[in-house]
PDBQT receptor file of N, H, CA, C and O in Angstrom, charges set to zero:
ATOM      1  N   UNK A   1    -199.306 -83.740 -43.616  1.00  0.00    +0.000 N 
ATOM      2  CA  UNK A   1    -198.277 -83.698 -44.632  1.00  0.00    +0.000 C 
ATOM      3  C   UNK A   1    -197.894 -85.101 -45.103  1.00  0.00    +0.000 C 
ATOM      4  O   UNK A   1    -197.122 -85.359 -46.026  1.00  0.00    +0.000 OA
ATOM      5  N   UNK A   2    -198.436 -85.816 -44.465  1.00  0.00    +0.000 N 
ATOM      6  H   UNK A   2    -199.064 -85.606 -43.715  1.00  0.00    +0.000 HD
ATOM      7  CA  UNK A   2    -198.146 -87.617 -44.491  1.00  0.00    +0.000 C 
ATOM      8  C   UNK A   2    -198.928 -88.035 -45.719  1.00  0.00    +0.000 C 
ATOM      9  O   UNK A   2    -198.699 -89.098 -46.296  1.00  0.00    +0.000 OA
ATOM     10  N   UNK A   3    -199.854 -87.175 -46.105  1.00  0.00    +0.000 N 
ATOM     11  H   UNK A   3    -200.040 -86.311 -45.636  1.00  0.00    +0.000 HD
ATOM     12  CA  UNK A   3    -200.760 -87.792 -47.268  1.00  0.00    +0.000 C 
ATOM     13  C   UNK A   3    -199.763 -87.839 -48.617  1.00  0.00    +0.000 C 
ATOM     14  O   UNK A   3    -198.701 -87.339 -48.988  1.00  0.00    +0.000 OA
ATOM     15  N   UNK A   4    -200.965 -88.923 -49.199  1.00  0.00    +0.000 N 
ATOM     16  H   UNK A   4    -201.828 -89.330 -48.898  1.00  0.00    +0.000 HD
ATOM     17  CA  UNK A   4    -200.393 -89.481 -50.582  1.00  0.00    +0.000 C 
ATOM     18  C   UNK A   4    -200.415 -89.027 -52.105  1.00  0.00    +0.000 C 
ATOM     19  O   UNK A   4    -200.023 -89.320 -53.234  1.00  0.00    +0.000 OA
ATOM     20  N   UNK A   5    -201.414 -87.767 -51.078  1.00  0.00    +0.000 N 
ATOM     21  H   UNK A   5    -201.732 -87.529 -50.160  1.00  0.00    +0.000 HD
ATOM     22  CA  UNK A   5    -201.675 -86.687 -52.582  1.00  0.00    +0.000 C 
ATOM     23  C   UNK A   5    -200.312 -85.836 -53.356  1.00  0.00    +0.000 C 
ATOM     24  O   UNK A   5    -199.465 -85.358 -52.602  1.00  0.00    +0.000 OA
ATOM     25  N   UNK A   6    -200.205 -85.735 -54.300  1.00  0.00    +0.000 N 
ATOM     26  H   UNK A   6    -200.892 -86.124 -54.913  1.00  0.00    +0.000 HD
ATOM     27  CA  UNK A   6    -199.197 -84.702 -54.749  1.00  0.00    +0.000 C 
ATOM     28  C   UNK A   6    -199.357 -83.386 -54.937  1.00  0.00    +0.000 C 
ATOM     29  O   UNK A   6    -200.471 -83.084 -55.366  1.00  0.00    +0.000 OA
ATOM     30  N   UNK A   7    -198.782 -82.709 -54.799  1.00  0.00    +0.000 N 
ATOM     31  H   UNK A   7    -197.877 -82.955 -54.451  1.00  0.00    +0.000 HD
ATOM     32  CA  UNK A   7    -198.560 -81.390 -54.647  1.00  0.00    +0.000 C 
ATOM     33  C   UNK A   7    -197.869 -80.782 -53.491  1.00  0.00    +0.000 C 
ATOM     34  O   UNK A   7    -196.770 -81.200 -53.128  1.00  0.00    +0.000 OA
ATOM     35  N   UNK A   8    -198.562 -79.677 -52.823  1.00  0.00    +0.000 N 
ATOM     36  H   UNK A   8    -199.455 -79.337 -53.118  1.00  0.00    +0.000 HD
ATOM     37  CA  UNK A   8    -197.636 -78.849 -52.049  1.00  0.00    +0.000 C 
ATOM     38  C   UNK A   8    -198.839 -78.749 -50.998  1.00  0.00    +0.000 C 
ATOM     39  O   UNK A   8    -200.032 -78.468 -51.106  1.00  0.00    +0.000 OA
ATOM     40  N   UNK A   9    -197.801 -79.188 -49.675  1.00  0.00    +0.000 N 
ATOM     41  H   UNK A   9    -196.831 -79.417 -49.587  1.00  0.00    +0.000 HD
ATOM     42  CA  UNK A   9    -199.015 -78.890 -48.591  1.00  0.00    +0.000 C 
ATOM     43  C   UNK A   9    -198.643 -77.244 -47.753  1.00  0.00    +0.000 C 
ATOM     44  O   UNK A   9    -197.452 -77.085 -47.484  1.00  0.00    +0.000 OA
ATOM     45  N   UNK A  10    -199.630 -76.061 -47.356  1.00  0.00    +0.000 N 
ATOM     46  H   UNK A  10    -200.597 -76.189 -47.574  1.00  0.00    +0.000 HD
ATOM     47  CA  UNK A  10    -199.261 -75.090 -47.595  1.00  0.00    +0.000 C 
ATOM     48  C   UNK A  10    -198.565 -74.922 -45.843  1.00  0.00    +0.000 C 
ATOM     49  O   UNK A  10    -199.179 -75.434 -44.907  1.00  0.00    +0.000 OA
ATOM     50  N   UNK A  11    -197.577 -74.343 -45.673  1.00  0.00    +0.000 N 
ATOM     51  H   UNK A  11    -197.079 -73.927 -46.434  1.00  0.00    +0.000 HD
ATOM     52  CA  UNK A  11    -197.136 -74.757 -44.007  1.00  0.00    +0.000 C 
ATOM     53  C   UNK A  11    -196.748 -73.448 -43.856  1.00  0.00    +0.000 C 
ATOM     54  O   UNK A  11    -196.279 -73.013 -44.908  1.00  0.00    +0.000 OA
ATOM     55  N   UNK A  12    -196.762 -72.544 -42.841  1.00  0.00    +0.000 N 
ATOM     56  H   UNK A  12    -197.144 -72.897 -41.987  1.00  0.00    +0.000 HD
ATOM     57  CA  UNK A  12    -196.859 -71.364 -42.022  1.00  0.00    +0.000 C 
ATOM     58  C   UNK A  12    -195.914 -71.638 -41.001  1.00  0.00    +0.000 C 
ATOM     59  O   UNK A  12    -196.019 -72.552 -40.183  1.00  0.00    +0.000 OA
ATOM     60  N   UNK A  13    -194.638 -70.509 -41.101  1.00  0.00    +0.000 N 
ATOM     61  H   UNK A  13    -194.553 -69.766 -41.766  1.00  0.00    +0.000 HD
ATOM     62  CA  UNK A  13    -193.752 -70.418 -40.000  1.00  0.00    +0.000 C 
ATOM     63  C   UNK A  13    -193.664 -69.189 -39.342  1.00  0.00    +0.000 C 
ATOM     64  O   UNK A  13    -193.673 -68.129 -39.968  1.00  0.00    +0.000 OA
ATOM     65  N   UNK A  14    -193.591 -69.245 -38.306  1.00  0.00    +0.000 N 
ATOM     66  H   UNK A  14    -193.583 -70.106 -37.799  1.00  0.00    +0.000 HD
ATOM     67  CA  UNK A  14    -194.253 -68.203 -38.019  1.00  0.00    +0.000 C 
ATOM     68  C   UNK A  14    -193.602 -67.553 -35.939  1.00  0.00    +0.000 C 
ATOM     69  O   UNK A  14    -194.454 -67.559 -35.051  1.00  0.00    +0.000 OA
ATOM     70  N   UNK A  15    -192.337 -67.170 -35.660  1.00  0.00    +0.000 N 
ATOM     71  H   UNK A  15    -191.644 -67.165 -36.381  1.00  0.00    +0.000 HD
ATOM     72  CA  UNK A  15    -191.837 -67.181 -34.183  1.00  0.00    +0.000 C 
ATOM     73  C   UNK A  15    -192.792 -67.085 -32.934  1.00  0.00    +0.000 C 
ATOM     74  O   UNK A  15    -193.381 -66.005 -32.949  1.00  0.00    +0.000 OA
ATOM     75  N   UNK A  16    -192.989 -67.544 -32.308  1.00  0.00    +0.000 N 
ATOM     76  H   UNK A  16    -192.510 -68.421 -32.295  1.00  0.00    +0.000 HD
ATOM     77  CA  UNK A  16    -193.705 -67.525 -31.055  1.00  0.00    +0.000 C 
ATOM     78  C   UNK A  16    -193.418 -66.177 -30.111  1.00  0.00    +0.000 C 
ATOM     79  O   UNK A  16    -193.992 -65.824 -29.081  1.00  0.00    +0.000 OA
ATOM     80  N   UNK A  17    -192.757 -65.803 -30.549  1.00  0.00    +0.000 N 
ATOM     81  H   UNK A  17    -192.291 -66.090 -31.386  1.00  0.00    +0.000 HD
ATOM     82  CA  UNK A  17    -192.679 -64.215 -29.805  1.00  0.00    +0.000 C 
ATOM     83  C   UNK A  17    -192.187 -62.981 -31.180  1.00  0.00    +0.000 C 
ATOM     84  O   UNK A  17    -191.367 -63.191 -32.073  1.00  0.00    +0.000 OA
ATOM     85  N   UNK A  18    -192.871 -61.918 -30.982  1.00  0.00    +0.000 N 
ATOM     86  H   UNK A  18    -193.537 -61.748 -30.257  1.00  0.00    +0.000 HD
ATOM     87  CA  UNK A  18    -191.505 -60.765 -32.020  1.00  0.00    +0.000 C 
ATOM     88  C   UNK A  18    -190.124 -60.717 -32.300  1.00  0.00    +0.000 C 
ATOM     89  O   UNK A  18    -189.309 -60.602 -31.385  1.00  0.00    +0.000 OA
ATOM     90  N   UNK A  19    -189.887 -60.771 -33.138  1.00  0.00    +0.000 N 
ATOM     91  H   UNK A  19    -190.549 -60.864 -33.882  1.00  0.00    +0.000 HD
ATOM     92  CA  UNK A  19    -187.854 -60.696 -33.141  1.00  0.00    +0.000 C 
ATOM     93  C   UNK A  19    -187.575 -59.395 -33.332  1.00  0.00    +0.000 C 
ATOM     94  O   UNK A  19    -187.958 -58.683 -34.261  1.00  0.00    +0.000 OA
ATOM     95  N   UNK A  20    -186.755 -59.053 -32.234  1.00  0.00    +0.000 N 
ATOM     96  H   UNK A  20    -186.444 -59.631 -31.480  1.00  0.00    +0.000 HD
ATOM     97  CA  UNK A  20    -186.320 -57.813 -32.440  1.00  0.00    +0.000 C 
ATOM     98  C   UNK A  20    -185.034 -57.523 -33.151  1.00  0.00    +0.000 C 
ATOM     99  O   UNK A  20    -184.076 -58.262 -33.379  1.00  0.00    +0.000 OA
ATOM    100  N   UNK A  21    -185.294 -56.009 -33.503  1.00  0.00    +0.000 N 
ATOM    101  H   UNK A  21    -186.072 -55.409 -33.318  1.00  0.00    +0.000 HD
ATOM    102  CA  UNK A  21    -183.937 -55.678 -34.469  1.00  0.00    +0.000 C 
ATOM    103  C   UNK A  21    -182.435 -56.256 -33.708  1.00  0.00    +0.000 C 
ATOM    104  O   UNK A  21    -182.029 -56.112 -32.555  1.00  0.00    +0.000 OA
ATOM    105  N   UNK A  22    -181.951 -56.825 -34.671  1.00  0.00    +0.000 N 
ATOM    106  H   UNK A  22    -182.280 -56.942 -35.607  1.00  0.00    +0.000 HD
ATOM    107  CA  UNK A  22    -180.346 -57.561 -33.901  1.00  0.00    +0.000 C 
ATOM    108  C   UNK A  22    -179.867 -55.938 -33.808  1.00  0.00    +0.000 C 
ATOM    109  O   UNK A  22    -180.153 -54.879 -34.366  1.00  0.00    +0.000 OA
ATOM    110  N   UNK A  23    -178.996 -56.399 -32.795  1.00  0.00    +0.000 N 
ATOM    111  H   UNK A  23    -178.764 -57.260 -32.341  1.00  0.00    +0.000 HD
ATOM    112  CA  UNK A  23    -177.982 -55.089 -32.489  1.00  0.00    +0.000 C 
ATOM    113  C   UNK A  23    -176.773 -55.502 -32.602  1.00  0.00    +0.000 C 
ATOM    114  O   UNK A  23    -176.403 -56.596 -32.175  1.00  0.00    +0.000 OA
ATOM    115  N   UNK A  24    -175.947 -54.581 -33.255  1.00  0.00    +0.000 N 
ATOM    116  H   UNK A  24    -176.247 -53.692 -33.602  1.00  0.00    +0.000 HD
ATOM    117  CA  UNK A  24    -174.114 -54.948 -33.723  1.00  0.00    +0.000 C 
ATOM    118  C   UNK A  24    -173.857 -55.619 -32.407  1.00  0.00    +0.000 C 
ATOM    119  O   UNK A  24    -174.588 -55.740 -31.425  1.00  0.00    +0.000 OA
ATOM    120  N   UNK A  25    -172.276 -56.143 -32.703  1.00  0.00    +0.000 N 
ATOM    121  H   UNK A  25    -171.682 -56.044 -33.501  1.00  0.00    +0.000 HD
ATOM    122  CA  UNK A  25    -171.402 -56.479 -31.588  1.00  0.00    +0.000 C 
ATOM    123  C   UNK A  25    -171.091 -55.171 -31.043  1.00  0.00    +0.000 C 
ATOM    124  O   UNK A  25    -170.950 -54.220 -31.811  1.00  0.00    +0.000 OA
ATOM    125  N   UNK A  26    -170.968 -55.031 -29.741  1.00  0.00    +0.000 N 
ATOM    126  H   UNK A  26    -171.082 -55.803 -29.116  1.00  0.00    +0.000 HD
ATOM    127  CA  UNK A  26    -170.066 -54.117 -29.257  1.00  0.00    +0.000 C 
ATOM    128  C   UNK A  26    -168.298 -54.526 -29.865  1.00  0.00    +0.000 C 
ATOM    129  O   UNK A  26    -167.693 -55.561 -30.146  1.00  0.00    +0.000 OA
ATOM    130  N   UNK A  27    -168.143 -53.794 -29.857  1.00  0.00    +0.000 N 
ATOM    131  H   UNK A  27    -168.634 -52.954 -29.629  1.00  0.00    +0.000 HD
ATOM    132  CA  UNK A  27    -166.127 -53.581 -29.901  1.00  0.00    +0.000 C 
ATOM    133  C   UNK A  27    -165.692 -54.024 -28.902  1.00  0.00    +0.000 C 
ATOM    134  O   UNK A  27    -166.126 -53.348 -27.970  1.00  0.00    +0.000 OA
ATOM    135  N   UNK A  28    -164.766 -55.164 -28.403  1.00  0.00    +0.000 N 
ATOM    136  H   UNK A  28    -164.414 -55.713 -29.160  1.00  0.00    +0.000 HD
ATOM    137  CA  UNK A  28    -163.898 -55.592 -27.635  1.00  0.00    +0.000 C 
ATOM    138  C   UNK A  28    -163.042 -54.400 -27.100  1.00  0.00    +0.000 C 
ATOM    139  O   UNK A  28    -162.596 -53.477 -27.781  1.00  0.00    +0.000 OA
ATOM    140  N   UNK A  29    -162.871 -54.620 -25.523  1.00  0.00    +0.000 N 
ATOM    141  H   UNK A  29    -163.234 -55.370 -24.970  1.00  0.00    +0.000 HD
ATOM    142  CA  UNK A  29    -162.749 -53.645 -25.226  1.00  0.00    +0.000 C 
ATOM    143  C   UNK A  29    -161.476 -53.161 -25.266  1.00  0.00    +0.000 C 
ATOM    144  O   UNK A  29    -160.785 -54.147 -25.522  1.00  0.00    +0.000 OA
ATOM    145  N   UNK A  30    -160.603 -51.984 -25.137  1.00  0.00    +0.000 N 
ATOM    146  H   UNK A  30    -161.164 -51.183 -24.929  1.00  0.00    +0.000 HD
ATOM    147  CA  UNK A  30    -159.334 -52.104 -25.348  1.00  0.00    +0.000 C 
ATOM    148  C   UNK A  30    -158.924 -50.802 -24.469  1.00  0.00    +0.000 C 
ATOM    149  O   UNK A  30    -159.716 -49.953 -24.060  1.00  0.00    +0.000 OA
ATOM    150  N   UNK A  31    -157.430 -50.823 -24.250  1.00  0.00    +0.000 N 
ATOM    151  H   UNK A  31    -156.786 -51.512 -24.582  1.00  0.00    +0.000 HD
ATOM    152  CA  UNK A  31    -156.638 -49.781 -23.900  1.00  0.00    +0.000 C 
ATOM    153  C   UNK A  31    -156.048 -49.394 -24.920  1.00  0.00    +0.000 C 
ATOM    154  O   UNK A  31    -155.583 -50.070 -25.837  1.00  0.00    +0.000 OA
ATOM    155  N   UNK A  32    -156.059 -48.129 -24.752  1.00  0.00    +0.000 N 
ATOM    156  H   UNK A  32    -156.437 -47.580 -24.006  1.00  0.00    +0.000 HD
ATOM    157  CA  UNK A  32    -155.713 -47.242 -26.071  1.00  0.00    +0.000 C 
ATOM    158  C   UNK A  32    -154.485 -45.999 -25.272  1.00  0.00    +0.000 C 
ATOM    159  O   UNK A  32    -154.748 -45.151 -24.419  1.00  0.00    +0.000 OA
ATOM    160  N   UNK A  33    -152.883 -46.361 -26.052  1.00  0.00    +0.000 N 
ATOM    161  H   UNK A  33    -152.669 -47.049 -26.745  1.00  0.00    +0.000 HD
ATOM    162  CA  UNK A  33    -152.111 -45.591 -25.637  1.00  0.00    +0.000 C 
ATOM    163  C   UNK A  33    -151.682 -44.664 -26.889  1.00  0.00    +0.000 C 
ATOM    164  O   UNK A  33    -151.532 -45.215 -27.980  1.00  0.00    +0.000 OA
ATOM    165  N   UNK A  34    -151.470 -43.205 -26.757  1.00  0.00    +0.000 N 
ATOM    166  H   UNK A  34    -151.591 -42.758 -25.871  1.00  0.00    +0.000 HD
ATOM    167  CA  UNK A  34    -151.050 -42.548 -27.975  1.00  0.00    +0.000 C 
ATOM    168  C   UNK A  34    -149.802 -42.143 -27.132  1.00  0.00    +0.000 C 
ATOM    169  O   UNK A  34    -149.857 -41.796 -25.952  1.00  0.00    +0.000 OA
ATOM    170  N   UNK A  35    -148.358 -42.255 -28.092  1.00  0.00    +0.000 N 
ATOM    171  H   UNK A  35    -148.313 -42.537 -29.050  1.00  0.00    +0.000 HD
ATOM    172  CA  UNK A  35    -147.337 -42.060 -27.564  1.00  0.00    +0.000 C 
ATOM    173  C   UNK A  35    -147.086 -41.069 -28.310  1.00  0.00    +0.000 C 
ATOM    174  O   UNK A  35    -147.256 -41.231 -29.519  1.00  0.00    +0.000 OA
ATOM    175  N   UNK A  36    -146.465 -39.362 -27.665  1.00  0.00    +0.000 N 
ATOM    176  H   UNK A  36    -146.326 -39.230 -26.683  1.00  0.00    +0.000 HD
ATOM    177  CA  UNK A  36    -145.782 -38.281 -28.626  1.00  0.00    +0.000 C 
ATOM    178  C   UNK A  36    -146.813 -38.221 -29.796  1.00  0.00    +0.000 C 
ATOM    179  O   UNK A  36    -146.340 -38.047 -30.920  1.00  0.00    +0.000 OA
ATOM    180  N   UNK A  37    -148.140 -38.340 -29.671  1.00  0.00    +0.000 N 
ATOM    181  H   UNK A  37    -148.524 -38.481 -28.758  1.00  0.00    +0.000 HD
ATOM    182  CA  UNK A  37    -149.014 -38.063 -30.950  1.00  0.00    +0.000 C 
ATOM    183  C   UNK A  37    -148.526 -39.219 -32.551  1.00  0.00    +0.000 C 
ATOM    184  O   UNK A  37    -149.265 -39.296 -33.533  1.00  0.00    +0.000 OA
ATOM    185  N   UNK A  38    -146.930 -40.114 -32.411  1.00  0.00    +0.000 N 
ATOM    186  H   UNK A  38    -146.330 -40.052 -31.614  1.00  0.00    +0.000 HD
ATOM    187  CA  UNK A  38    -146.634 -40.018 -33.232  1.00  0.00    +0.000 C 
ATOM    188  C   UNK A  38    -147.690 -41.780 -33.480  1.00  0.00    +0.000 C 
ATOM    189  O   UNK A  38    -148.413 -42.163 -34.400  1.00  0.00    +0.000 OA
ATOM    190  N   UNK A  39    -147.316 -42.361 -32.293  1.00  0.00    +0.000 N 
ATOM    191  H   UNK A  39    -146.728 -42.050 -31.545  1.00  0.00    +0.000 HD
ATOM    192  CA  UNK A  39    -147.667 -44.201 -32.180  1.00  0.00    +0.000 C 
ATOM    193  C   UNK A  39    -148.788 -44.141 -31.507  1.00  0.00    +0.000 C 
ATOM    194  O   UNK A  39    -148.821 -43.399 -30.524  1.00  0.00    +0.000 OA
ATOM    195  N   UNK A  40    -150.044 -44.963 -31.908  1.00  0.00    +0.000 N 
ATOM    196  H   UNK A  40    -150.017 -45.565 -32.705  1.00  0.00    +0.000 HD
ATOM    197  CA  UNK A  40    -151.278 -45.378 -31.250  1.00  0.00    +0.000 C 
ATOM    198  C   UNK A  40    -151.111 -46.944 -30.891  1.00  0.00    +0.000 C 
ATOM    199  O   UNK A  40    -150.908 -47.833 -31.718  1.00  0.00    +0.000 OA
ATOM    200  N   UNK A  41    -151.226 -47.088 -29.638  1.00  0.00    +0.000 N 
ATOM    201  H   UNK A  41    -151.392 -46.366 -28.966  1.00  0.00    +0.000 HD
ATOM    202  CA  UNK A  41    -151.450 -48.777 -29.462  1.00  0.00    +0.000 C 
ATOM    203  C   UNK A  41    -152.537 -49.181 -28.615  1.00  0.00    +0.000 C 
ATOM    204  O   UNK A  41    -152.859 -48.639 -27.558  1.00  0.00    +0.000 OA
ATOM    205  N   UNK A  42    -153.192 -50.385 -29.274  1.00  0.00    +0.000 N 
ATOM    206  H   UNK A  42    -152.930 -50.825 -30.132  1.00  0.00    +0.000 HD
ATOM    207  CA  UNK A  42    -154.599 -50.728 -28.619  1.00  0.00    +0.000 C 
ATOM    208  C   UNK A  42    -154.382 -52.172 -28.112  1.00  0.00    +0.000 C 
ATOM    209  O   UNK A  42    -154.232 -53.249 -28.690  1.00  0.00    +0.000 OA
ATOM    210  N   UNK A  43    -154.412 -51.878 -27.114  1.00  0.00    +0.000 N 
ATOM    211  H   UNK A  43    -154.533 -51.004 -26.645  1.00  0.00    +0.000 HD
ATOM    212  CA  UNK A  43    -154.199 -53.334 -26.307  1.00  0.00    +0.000 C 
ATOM    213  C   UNK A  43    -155.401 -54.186 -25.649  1.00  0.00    +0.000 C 
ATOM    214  O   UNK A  43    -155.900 -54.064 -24.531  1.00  0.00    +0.000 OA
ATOM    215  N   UNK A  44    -155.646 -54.897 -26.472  1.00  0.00    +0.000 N 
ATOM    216  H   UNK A  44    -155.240 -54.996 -27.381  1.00  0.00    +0.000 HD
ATOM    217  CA  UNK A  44    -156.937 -55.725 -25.836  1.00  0.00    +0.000 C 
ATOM    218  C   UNK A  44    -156.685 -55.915 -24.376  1.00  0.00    +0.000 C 
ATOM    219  O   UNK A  44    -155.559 -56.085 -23.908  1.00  0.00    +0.000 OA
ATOM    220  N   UNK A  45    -158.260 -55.861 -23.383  1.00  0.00    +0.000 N 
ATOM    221  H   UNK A  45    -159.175 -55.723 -23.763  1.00  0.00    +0.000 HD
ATOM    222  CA  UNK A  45    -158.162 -56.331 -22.172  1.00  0.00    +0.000 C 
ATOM    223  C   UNK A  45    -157.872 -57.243 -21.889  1.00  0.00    +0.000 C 
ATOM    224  O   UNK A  45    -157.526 -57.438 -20.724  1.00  0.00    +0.000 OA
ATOM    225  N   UNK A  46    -157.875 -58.613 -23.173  1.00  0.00    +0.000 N 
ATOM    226  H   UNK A  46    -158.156 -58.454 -24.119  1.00  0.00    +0.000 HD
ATOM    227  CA  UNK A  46    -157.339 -60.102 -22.495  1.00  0.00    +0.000 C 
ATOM    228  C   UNK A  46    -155.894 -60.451 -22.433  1.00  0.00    +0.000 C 
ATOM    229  O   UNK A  46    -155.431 -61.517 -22.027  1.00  0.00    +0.000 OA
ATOM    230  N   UNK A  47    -155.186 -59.338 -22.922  1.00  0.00    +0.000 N 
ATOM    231  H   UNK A  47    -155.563 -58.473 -23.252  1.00  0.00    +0.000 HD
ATOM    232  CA  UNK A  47    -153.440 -59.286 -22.786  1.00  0.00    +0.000 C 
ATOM    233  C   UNK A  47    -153.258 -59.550 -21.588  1.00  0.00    +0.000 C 
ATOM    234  O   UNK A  47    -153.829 -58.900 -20.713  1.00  0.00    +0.000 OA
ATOM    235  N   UNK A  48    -152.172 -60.864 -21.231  1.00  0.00    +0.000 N 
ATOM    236  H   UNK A  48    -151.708 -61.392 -21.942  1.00  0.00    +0.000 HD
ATOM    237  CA  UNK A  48    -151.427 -60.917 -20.264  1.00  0.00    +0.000 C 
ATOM    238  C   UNK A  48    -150.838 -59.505 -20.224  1.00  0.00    +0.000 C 
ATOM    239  O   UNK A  48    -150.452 -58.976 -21.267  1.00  0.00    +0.000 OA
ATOM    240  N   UNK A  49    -150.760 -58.865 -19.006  1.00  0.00    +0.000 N 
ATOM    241  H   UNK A  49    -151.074 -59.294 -18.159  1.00  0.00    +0.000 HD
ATOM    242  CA  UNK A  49    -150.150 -57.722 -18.374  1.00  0.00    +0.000 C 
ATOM    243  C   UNK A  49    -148.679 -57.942 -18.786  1.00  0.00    +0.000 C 
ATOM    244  O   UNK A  49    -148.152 -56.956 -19.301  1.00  0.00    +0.000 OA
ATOM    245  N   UNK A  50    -147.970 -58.968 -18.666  1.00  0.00    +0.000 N 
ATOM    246  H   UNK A  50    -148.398 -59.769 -18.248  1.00  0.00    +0.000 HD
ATOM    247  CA  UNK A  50    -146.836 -59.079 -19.101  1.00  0.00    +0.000 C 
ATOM    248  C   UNK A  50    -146.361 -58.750 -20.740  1.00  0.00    +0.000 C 
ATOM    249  O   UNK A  50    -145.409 -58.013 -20.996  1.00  0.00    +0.000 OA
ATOM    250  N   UNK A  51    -147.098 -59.349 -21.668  1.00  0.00    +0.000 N 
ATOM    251  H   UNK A  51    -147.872 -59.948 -21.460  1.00  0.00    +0.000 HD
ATOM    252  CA  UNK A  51    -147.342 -59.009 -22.713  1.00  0.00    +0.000 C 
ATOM    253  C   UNK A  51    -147.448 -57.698 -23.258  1.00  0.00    +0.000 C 
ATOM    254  O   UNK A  51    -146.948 -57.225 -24.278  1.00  0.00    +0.000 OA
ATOM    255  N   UNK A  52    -148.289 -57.131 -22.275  1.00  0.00    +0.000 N 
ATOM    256  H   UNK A  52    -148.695 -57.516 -21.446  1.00  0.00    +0.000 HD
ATOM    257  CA  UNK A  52    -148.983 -55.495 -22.674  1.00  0.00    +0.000 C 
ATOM    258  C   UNK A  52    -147.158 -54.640 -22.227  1.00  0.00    +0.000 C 
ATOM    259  O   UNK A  52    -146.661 -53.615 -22.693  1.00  0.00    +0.000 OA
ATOM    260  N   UNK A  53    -146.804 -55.268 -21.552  1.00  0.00    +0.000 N 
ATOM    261  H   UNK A  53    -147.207 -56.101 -21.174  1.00  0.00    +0.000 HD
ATOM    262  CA  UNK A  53    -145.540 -54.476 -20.365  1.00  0.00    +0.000 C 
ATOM    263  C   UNK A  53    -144.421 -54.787 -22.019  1.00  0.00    +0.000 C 
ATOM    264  O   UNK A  53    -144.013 -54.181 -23.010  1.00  0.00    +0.000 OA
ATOM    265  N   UNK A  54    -144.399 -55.391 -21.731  1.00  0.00    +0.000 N 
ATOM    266  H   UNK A  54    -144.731 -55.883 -20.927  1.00  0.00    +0.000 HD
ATOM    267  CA  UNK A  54    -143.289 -55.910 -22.969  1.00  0.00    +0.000 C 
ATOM    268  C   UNK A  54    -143.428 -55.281 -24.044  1.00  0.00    +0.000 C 
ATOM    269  O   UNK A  54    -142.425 -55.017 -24.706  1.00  0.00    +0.000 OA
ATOM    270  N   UNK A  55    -144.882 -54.838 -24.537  1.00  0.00    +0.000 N 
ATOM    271  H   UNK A  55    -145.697 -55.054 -23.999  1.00  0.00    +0.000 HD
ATOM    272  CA  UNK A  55    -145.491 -54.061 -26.152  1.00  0.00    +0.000 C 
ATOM    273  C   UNK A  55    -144.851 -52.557 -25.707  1.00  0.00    +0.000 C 
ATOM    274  O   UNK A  55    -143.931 -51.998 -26.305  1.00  0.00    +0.000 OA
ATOM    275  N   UNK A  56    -145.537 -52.050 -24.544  1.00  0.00    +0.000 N 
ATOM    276  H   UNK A  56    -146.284 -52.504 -24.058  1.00  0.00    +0.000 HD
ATOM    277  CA  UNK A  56    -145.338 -50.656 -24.792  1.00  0.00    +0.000 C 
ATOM    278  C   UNK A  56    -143.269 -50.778 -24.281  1.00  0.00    +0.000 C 
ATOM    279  O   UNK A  56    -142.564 -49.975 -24.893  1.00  0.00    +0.000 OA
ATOM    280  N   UNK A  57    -142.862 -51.300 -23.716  1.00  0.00    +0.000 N 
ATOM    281  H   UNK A  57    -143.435 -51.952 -23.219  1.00  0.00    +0.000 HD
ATOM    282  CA  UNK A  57    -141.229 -51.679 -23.556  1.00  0.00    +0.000 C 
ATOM    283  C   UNK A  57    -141.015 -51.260 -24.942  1.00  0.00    +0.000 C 
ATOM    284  O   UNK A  57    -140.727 -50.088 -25.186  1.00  0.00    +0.000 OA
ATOM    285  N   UNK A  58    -141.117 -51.988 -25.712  1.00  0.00    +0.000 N 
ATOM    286  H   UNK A  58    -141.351 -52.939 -25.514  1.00  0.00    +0.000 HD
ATOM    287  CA  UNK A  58    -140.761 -52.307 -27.170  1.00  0.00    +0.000 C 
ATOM    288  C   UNK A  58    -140.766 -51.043 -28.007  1.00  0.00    +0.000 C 
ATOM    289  O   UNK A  58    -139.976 -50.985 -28.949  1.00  0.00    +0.000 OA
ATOM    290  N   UNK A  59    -141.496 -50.126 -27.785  1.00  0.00    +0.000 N 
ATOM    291  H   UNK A  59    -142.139 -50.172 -27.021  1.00  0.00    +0.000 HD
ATOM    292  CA  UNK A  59    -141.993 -48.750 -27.942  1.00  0.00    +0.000 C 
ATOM    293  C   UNK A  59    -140.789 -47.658 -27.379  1.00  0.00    +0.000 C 
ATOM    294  O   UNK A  59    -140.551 -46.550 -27.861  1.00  0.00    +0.000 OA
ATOM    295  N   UNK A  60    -140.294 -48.129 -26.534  1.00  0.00    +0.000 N 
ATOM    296  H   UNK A  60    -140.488 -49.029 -26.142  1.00  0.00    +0.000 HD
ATOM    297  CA  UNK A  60    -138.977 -47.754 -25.785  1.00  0.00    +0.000 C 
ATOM    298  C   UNK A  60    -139.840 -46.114 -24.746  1.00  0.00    +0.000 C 
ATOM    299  O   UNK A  60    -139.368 -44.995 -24.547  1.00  0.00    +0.000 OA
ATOM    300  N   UNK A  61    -141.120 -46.684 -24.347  1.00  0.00    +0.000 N 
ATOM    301  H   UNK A  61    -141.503 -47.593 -24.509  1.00  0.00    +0.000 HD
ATOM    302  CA  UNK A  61    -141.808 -46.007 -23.699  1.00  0.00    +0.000 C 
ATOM    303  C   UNK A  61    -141.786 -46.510 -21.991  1.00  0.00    +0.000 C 
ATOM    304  O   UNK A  61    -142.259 -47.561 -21.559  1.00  0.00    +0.000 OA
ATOM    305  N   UNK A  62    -141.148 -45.513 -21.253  1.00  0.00    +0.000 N 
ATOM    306  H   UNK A  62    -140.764 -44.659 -21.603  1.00  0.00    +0.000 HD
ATOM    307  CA  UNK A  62    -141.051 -46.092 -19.686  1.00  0.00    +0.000 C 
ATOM    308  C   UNK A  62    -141.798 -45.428 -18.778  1.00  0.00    +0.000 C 
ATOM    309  O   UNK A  62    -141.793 -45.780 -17.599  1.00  0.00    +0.000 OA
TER     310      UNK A  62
């Protein structure tokens, strides 16, 4: 490709193994509370427990 000629030198790319079909993200995982059918709350697993305690509190759910 170092040469001094002009034009187009023809170059081939090409993966060293098959690529396979990507697969989605999974969904982060969550806790899922339905209160009285009326409130749904999804609480990620990385919630401080305190946090999560305080959300459904707030809900005036004991």
């Amino acid at each position: 490709m170092r040469t001094r000629e002009t034009g187009f030198a023809e170059v081939v790319v090409a993966p060293d193994e098959p690529v396979a079909a990507s697969v989605p993200a999974a969904s982060p995982a969550v806790i899922e509370l339905e209160i009285a059918g009326k409130v749904r709350l999804r609480i990620p697993l990385t919630t401080p427990p305190t946090l999560a305690a305080a959300m459904v509190k707030a809900l005036g759910v004991s």
